[in-house]
N, CA, C, O and CB atoms as a CASP TS submission, in Angstrom:
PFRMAT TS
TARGET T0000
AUTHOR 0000-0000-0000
METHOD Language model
MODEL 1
PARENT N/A
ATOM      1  N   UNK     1      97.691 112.024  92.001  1.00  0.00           N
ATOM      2  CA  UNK     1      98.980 111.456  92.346  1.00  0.00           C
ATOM      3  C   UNK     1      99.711 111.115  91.061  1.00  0.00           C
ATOM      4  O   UNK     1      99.239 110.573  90.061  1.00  0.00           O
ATOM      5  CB  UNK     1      98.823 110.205  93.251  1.00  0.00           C
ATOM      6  N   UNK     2     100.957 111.534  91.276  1.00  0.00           N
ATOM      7  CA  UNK     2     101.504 111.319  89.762  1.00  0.00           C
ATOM      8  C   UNK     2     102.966 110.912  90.378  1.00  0.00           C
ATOM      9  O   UNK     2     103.410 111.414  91.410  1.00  0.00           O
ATOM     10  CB  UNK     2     101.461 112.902  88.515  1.00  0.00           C
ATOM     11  N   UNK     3     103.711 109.840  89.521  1.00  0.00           N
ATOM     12  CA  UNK     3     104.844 108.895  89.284  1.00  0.00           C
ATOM     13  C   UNK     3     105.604 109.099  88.463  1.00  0.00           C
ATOM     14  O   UNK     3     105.275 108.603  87.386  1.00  0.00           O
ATOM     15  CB  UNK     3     104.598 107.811  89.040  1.00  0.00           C
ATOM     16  N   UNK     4     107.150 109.988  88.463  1.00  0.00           N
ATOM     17  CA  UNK     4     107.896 110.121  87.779  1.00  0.00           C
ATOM     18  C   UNK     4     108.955 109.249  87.753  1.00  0.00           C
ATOM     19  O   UNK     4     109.776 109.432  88.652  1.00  0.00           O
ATOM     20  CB  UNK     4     108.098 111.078  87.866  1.00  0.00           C
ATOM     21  N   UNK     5     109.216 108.197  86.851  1.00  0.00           N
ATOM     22  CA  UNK     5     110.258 107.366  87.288  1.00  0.00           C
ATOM     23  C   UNK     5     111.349 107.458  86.083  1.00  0.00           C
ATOM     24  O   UNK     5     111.127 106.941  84.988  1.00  0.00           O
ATOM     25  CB  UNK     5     109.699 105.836  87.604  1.00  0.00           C
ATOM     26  N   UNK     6     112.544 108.158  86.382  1.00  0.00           N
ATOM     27  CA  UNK     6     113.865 108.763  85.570  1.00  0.00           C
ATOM     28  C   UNK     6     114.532 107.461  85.907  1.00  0.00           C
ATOM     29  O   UNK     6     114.272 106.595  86.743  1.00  0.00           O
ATOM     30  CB  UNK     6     114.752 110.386  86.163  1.00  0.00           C
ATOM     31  N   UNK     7     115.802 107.632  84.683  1.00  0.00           N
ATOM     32  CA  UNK     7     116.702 106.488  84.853  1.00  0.00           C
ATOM     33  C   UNK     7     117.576 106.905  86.231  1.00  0.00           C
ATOM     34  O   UNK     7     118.466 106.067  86.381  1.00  0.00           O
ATOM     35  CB  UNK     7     117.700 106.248  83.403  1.00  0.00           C
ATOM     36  N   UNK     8     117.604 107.815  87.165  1.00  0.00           N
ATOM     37  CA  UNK     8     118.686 107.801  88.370  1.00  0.00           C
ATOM     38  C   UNK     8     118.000 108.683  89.729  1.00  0.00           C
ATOM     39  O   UNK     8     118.627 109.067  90.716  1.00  0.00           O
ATOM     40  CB  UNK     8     120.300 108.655  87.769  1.00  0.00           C
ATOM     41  N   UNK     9     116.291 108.901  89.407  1.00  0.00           N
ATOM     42  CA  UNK     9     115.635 108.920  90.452  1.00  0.00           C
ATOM     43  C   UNK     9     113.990 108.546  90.235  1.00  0.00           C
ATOM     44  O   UNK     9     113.751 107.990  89.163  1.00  0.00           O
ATOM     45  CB  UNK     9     115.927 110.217  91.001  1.00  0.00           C
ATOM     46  N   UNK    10     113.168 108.716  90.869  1.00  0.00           N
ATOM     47  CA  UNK    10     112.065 108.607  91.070  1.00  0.00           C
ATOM     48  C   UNK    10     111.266 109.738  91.580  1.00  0.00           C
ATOM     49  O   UNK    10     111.883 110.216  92.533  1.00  0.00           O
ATOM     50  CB  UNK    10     112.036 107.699  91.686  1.00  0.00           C
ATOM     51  N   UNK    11     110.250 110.329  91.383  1.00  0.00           N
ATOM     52  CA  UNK    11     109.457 111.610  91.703  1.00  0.00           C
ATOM     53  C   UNK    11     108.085 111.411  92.583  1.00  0.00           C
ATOM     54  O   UNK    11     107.170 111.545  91.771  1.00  0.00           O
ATOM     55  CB  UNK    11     109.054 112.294  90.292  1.00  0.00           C
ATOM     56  N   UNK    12     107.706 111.233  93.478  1.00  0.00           N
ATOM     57  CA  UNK    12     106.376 111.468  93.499  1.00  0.00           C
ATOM     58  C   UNK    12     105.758 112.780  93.985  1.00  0.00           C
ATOM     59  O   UNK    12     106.172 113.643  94.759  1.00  0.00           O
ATOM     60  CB  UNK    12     105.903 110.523  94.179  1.00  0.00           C
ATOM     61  N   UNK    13     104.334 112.611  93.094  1.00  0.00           N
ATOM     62  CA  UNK    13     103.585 114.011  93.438  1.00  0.00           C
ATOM     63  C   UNK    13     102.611 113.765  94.182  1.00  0.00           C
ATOM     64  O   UNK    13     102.169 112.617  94.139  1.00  0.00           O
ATOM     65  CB  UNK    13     103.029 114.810  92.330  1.00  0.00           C
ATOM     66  N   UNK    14     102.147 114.480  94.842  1.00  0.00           N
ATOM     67  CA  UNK    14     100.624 114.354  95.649  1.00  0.00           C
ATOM     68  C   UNK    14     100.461 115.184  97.030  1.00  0.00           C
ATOM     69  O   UNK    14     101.094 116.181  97.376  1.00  0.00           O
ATOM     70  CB  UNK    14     100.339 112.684  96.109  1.00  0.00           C
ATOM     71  N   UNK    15      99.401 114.473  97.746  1.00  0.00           N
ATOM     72  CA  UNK    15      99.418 114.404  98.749  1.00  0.00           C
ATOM     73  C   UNK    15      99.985 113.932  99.743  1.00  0.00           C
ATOM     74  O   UNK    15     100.024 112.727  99.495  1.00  0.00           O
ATOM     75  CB  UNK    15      98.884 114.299  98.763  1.00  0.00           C
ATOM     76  N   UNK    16     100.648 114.164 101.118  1.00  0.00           N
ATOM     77  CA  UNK    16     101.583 113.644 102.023  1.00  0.00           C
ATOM     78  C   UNK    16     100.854 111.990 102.142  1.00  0.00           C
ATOM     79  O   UNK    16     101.561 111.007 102.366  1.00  0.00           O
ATOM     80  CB  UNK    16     101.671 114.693 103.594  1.00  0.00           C
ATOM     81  N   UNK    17      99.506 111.908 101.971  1.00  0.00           N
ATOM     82  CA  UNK    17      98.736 110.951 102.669  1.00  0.00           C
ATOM     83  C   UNK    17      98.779 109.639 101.222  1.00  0.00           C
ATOM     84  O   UNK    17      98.798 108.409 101.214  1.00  0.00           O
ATOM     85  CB  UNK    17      96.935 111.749 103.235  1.00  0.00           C
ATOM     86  N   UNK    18      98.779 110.464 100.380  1.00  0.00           N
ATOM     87  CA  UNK    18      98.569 109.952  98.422  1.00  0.00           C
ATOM     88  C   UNK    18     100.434 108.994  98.599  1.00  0.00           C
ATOM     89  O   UNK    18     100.632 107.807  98.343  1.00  0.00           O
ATOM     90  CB  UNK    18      98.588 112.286  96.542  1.00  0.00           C
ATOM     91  N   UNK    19     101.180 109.717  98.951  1.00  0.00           N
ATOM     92  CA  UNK    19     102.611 109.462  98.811  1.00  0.00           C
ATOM     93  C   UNK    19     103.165 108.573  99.528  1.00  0.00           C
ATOM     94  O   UNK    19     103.862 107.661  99.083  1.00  0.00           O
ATOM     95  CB  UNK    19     103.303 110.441  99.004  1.00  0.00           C
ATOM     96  N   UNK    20     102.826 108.821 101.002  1.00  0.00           N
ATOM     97  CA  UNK    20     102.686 107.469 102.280  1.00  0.00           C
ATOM     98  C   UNK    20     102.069 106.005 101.378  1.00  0.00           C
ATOM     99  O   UNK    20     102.579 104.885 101.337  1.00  0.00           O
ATOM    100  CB  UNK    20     101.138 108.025 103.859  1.00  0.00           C
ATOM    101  N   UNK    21     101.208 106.344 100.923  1.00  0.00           N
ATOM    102  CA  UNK    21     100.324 105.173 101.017  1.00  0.00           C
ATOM    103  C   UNK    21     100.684 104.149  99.499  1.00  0.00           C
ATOM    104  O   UNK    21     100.383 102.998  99.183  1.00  0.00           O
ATOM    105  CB  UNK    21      98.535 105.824 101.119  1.00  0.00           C
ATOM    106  N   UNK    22     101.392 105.146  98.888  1.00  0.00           N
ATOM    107  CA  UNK    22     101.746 104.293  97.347  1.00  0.00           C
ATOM    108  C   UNK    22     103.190 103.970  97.791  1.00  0.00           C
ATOM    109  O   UNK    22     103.613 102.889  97.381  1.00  0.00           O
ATOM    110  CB  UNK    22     101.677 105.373  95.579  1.00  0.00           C
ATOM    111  N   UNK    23     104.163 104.835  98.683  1.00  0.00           N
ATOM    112  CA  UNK    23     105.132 104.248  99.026  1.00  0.00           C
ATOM    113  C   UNK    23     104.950 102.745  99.379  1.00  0.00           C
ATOM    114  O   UNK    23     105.573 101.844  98.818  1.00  0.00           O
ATOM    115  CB  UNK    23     105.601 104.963  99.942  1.00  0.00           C
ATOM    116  N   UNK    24     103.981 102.555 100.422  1.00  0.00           N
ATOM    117  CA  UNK    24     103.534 101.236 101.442  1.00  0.00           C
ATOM    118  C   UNK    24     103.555 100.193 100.447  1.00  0.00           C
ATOM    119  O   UNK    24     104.188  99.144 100.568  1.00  0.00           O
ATOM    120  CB  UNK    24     101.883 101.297 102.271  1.00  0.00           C
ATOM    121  N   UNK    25     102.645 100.604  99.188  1.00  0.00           N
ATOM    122  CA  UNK    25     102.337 100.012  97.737  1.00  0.00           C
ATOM    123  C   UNK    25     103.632  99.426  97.629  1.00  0.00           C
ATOM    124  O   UNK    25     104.037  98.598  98.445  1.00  0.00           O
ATOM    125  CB  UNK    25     101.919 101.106  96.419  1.00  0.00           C
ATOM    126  N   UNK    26     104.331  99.843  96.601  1.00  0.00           N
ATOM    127  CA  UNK    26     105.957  99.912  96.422  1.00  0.00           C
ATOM    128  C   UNK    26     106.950  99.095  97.099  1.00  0.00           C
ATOM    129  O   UNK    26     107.624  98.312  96.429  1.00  0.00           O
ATOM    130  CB  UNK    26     106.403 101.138  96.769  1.00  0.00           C
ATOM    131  N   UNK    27     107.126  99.201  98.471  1.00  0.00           N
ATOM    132  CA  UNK    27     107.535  98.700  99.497  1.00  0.00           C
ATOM    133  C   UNK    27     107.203  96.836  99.635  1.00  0.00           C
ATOM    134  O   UNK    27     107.941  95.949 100.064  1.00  0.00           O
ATOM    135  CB  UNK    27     106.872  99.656 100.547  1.00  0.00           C
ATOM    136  N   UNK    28     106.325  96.791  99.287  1.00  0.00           N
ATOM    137  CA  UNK    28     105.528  95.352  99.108  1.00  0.00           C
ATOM    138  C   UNK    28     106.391  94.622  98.061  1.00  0.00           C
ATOM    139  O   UNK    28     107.063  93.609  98.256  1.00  0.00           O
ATOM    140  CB  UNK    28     103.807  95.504  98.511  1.00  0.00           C
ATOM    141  N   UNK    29     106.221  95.480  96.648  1.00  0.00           N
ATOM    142  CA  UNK    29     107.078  94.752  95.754  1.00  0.00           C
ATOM    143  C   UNK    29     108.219  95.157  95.565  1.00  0.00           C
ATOM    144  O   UNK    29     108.729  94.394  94.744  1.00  0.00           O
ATOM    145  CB  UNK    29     106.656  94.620  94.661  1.00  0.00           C
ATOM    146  N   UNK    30     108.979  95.995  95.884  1.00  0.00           N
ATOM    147  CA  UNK    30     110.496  96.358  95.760  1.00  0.00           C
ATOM    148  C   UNK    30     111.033  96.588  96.817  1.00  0.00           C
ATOM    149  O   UNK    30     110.415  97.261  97.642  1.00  0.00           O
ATOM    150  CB  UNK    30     110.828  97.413  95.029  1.00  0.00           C
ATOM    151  N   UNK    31     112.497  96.043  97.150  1.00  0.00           N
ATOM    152  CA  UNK    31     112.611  96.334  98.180  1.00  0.00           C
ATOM    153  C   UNK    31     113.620  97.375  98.685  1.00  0.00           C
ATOM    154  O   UNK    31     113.726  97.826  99.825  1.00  0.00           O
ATOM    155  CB  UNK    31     112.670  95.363  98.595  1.00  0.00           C
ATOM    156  N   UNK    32     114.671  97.790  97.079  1.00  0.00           N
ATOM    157  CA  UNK    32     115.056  99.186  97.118  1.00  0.00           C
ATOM    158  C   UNK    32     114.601 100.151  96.111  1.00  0.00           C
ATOM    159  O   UNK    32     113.510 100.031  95.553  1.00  0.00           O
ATOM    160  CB  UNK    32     116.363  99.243  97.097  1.00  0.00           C
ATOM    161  N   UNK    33     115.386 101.063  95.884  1.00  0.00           N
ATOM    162  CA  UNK    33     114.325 102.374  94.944  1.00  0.00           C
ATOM    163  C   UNK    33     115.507 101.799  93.708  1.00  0.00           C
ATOM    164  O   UNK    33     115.192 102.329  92.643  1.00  0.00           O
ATOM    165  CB  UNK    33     114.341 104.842  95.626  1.00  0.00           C
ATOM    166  N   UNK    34     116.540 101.046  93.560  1.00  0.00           N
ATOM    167  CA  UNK    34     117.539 100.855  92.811  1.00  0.00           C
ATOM    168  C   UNK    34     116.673  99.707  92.067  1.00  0.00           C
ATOM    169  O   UNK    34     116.422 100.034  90.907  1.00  0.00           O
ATOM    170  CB  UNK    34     118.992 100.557  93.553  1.00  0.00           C
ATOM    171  N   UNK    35     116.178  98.505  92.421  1.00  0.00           N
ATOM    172  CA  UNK    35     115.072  97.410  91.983  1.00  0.00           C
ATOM    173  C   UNK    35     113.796  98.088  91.263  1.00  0.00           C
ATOM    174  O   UNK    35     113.266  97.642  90.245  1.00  0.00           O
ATOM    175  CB  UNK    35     114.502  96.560  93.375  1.00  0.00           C
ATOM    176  N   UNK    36     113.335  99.408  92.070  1.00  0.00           N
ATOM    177  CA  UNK    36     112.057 100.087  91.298  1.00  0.00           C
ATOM    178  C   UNK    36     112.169 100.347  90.076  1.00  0.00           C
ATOM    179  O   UNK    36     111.469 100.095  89.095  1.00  0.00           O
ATOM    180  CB  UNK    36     111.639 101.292  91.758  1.00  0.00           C
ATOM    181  N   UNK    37     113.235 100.942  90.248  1.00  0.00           N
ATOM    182  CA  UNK    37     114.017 101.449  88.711  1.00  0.00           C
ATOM    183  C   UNK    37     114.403 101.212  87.886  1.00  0.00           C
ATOM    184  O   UNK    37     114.434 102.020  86.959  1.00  0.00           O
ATOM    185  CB  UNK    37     114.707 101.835  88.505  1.00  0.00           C
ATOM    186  N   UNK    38     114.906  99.974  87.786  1.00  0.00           N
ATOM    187  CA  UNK    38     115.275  99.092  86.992  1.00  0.00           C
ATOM    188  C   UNK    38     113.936  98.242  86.704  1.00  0.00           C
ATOM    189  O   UNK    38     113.521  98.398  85.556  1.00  0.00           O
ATOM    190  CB  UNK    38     116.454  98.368  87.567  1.00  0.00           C
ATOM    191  N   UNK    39     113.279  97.493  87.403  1.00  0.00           N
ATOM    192  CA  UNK    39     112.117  97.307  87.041  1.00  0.00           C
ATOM    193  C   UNK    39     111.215  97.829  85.829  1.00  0.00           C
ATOM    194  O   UNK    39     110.553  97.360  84.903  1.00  0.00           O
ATOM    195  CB  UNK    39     111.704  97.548  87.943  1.00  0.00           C
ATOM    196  N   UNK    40     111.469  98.724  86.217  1.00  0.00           N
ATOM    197  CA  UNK    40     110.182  99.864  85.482  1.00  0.00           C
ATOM    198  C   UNK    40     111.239 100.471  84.125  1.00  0.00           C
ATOM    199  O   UNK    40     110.676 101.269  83.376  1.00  0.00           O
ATOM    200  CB  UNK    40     109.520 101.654  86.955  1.00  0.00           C
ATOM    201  N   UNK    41     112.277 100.228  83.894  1.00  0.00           N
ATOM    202  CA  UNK    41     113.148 100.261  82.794  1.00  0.00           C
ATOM    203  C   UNK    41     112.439  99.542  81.437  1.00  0.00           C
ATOM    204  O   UNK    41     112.027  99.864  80.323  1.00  0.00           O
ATOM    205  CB  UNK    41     114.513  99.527  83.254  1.00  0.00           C
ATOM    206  N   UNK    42     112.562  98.499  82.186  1.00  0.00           N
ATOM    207  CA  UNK    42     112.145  97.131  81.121  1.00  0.00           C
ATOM    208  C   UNK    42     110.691  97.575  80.680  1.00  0.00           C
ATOM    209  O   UNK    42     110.392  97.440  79.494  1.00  0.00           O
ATOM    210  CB  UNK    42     112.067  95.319  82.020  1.00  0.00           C
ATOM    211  N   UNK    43     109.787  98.089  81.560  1.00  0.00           N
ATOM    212  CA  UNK    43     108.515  98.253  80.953  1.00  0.00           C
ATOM    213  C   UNK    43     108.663  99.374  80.164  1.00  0.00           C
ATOM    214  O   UNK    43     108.207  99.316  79.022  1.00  0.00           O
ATOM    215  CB  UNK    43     107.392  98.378  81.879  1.00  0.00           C
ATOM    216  N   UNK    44     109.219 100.405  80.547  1.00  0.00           N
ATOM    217  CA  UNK    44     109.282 101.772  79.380  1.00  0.00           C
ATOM    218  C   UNK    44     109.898 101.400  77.619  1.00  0.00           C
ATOM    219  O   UNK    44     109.959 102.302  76.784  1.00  0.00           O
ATOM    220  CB  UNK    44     110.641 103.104  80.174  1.00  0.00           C
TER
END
């Protein structure tokens, strides 16, 4: 499973089941894909 996170989208690779389930992940702590992103700005 692999996580591409660009400054104006997000990528995931995997499995349908790999992708469901890290979404669910995700979902917990962010509550749009606009918050993910920015988030994960600051750490890069």
């Amino acid at each position: 499973m692999k996580v591409y996170i660009l400054p104006n989208r997000v990528t995931l690779v995997g499995k349908a089941w790999q992708i469901r389930h890290k979404l669910k992940q995700y979902s917990k702590e962010y509550t749009t894909v606009q918050e993910w992103i920015t988030a994960n700005k600051v750490k890069l």
